[in-house]
C-alpha positions in Angstrom: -76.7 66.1 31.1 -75.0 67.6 34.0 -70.7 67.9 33.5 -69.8 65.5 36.3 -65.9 66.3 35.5 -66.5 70.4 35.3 -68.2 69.9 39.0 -65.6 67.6 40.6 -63.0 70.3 39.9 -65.4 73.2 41.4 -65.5 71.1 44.7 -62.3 70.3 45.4 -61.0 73.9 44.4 -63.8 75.1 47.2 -62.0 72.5 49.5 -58.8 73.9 48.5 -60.1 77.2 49.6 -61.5 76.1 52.8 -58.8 74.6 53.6 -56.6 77.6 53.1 -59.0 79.7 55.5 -58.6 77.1 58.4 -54.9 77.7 58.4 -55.3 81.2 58.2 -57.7 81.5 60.5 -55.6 78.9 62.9 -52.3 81.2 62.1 -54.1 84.3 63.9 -55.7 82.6 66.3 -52.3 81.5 66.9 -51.0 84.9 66.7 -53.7 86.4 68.9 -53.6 83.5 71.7 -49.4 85.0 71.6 -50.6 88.4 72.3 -52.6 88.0 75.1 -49.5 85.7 76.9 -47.7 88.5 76.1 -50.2 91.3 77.7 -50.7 89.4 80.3 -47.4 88.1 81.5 -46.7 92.2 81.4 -49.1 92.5 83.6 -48.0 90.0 86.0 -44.7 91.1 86.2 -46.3 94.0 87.8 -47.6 94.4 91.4 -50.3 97.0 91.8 -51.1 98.5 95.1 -54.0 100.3 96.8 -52.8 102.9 99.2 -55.4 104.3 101.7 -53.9 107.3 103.7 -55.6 108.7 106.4 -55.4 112.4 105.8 -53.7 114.4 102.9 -54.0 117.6 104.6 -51.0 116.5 107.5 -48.3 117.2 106.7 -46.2 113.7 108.1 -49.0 111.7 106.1 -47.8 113.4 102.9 -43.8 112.3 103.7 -45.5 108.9 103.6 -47.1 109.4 100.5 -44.3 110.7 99.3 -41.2 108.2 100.2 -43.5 105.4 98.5 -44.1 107.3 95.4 -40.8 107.0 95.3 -39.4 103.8 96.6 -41.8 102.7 93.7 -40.4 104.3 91.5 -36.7 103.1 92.0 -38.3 99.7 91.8 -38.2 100.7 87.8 -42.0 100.3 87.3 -42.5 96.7 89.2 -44.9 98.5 92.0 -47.9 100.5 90.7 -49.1 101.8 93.4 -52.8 103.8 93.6 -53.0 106.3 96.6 -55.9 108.1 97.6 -57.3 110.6 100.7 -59.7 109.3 103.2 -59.7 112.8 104.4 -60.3 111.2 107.9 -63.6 109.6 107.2 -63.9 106.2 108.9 -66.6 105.3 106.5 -65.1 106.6 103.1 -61.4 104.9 104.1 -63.6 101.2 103.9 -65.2 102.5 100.6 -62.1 102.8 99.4 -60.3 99.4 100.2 -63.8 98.3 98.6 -62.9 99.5 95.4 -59.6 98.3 95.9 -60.7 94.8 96.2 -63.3 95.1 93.1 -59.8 96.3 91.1 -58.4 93.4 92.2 -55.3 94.7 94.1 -52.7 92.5 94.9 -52.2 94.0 98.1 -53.4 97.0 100.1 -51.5 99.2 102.2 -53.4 101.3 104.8 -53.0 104.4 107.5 -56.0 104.4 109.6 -58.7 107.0 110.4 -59.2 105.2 113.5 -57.4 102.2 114.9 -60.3 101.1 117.3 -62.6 100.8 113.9 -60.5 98.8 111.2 -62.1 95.2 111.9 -64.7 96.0 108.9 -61.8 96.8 106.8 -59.4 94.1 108.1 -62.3 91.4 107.7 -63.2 92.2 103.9 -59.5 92.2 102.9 -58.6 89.1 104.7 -62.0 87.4 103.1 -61.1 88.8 99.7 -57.4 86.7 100.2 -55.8 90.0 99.6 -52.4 90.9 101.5 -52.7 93.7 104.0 -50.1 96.1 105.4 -51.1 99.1 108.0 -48.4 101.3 108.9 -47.7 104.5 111.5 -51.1 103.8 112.9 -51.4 100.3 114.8 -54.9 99.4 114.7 -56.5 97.5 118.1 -57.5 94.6 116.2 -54.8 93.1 113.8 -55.1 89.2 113.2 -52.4 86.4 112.3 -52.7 87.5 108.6 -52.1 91.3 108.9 -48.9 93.6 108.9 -47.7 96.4 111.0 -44.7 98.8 109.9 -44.7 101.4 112.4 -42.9 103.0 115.8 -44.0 102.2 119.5 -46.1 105.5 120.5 -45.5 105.1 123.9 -41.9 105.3 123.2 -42.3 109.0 121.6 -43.9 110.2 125.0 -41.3 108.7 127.0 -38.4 110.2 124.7 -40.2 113.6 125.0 -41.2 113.4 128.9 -36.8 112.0 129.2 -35.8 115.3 127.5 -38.2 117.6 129.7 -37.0 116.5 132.5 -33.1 116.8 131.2 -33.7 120.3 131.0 -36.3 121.7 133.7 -36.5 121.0 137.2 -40.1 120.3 137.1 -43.4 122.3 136.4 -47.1 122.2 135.2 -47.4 120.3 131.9 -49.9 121.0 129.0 -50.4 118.3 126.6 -51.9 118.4 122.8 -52.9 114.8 122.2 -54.1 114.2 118.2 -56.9 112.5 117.2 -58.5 110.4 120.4 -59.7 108.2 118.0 -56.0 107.0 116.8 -53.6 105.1 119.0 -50.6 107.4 118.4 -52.4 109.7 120.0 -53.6 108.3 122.7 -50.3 106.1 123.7 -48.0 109.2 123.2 -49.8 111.2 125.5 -49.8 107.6 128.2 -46.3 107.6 127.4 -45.4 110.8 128.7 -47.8 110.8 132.1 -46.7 107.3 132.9 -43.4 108.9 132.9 -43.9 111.8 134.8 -46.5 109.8 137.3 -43.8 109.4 140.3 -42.3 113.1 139.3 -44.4 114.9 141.9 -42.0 118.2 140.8 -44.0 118.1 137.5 -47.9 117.8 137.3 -50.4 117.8 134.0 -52.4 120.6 134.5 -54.2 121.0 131.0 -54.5 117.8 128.5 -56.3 118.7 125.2 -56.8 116.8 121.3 -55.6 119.6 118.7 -56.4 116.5 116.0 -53.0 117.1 115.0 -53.6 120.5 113.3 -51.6 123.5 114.4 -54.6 125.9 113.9 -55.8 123.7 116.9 -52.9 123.6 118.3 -52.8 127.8 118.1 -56.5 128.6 119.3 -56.1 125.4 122.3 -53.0 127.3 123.6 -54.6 130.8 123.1 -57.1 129.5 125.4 -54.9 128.1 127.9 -53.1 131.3 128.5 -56.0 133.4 128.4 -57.5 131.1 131.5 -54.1 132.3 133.6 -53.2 128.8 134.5 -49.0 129.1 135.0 -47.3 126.5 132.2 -44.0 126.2 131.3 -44.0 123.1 129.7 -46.1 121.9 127.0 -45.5 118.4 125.3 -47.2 117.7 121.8 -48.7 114.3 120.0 -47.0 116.0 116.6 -44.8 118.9 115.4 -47.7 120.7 114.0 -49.4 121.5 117.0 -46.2 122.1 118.7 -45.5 125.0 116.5 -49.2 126.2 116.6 -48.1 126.3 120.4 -45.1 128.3 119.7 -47.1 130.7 117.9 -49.8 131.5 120.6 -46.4 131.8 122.8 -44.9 133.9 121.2 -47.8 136.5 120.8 -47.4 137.0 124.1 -44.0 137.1 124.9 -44.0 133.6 126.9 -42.4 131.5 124.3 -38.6 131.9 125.6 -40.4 130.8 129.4 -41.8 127.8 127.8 -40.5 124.0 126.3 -42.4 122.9 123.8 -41.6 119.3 122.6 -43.2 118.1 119.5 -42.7 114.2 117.5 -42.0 113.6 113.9 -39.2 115.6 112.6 -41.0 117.2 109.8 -39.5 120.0 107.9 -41.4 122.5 109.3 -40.7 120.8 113.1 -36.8 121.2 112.5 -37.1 124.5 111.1 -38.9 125.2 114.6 -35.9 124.2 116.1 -33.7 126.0 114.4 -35.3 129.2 114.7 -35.7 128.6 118.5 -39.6 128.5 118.3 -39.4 124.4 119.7 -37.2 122.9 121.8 -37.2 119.7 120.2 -38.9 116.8 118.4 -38.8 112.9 118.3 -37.8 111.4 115.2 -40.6 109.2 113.6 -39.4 107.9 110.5 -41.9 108.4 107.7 -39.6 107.6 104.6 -39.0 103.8 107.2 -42.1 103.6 107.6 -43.1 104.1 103.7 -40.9 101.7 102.5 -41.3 99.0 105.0 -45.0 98.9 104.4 -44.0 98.0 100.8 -41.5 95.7 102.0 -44.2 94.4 104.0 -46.7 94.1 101.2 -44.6 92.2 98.8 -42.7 89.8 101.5 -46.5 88.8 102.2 -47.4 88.7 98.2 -44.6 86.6 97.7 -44.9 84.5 100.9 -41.7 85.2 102.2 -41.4 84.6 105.8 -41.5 88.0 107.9 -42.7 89.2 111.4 -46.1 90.3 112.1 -45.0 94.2 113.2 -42.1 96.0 112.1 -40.5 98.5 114.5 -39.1 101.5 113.4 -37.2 103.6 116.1 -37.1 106.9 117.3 -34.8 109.2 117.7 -34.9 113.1 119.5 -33.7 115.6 117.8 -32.6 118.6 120.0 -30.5 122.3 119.0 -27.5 120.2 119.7 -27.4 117.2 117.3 -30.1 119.2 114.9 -27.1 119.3 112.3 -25.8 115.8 112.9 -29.0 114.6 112.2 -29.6 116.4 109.0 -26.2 115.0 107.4 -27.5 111.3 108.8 -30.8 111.2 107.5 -29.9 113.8 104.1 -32.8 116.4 105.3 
């Protein structure tokens, strides 16, 4: 006959046992559910970034770069920020904010290839409820729920034409426009003819896109001289091909006849000055620029109340306040 009291005791010690599992296995539930609050409050205390520049290989676009990697960094790990090259390619840039959006970026940043073809880009971001910033490049088509940080192009031709005619009494003008296919270009160069349209003492004889390179810039001006047109004056979208310019100048002995005006105030631009190869340069302020995209990125993120387009103003920088303008800006 089957020991009723010996199997009583065997099932409640087995419930005893069960009993103790539940708990445990509760407890590191428990335990794990703490974790993951943990993980992910960690990551929300940190905004990440996608960062699309137009063109790693110029050298203002790497000042950008630059003065957000760092303005990131003083935000003591806050801003993650993931840059990459769309080595001017229209079509890799939007590949690019693509993968952005599948990484689930809380906002993206962009410089644009070209600013008469962001709406693709624009579009998919918007859709995707992701914030959007541009910045130095304003694109043509930039709705209610987009950003601009950047400085009014036409402004830099009118600042450059101003100076030119400071100094000269007039004369036949070459221009090096950048990349027709971005509206710095194309409103610098507007700038400075809308200025000198009622100047009849100066005239545009030559008007050519270097693309912003200054191995452009050098073979364009080669060119310009070897067709024996007369210029003494040649006005450039960038520093770059200014100094590409100044190199084909000086190979023949004509840069000391010739002003060359370039925009940005890179390094290399205010060394030009310094060593008398440019006559000057408009101030475009990349490290502004950088950190006012952020700004812009997580005002918007956090729904703080902003204006569509942020302007960041010019200044020329000429042989005279060169040294002033080093101690102001620490360059």
């Amino acid at each position: 006959m089957p020991n009723l009291k010996n199997n009583h005791k065997i099932l409640n010690r087995f419930k005893s046992v069960k009993k103790s599992l539940v708990r445990g296995t509760v407890a590191a539930m428990g335990i794990l559910a703490l974790a993951g609050c943990g993980q992910d409050d960690k990551k929300a205390d940190v905004t990440n970034i996608g960062v699309s520049i137009a063109n790693f290989d110029d050298t203002f676009m790497i000042s950008i770069k630059d003065a957000m990697v760092k303005y990131a960094d003083e935000m003591g790990g806050k801003v993650k920020l993931t840059i990459v090259d769309s080595k001017e390619d229209t079509a890799k840039q939007l590949g690019q904010v693509e993968n952005f959006l599948v990484q689930q970026m809380d906002a993206v940043i962009i410089v644009p290839v070209n600013t008469d073809a962001t709406k693709p880009i624009t579009d998919r971001v918007l859709k995707a409820n992701t914030k959007l910033v541009y910045v130095n490049r304003k694109p043509d088509y930039l709705p209610d729920a987009a950003y601009y940080v950047g400085s009014n192009s036409i402004a830099f031709g009118e600042e450059q034409a101003k100076y030119v005619d400071k100094i000269t009494k007039g004369g036949n003008i070459g221009i090096l426009e950048g990349a027709l296919t971005d509206e710095a270009a194309i409103f610098r160069t507007k700038g400075v003819e809308d200025y000198f349209a009622d100047k009849p003492d100066y005239k545009v004889i030559r008007k050519q896109t270097g693309k912003w390179s200054r191995a452009l810039g050098l073979s364009i001006v080669e060119n310009w001289l070897s067709s024996g047109d007369e210029m003494n004056i040649i006005i450039s979208n960038n520093d770059e091909m200014a100094i590409g310019a100044s190199q084909a100048l000086k190979a023949v002995n004509k840069l000391k006849d010739t002003v060359i005006v370039g925009v940005d105030a890179t390094a290399d631009g205010l060394a030009a000055i310094e060593q008398g190869n440019i006559n000057a340069t408009v101030f475009q302020d990349g490290v502004g620029q950088a950190r006012g995209a952020i700004d812009a990125a997580l005002d918007a993120i956090k729904g703080n109340k902003r204006e569509q387009i942020t302007w960041i103003p010019s200044e020329l920088v000429t042989p005279e306040n060169i040294k002033e303008f080093r101690e102001k800006h620490k360059i």
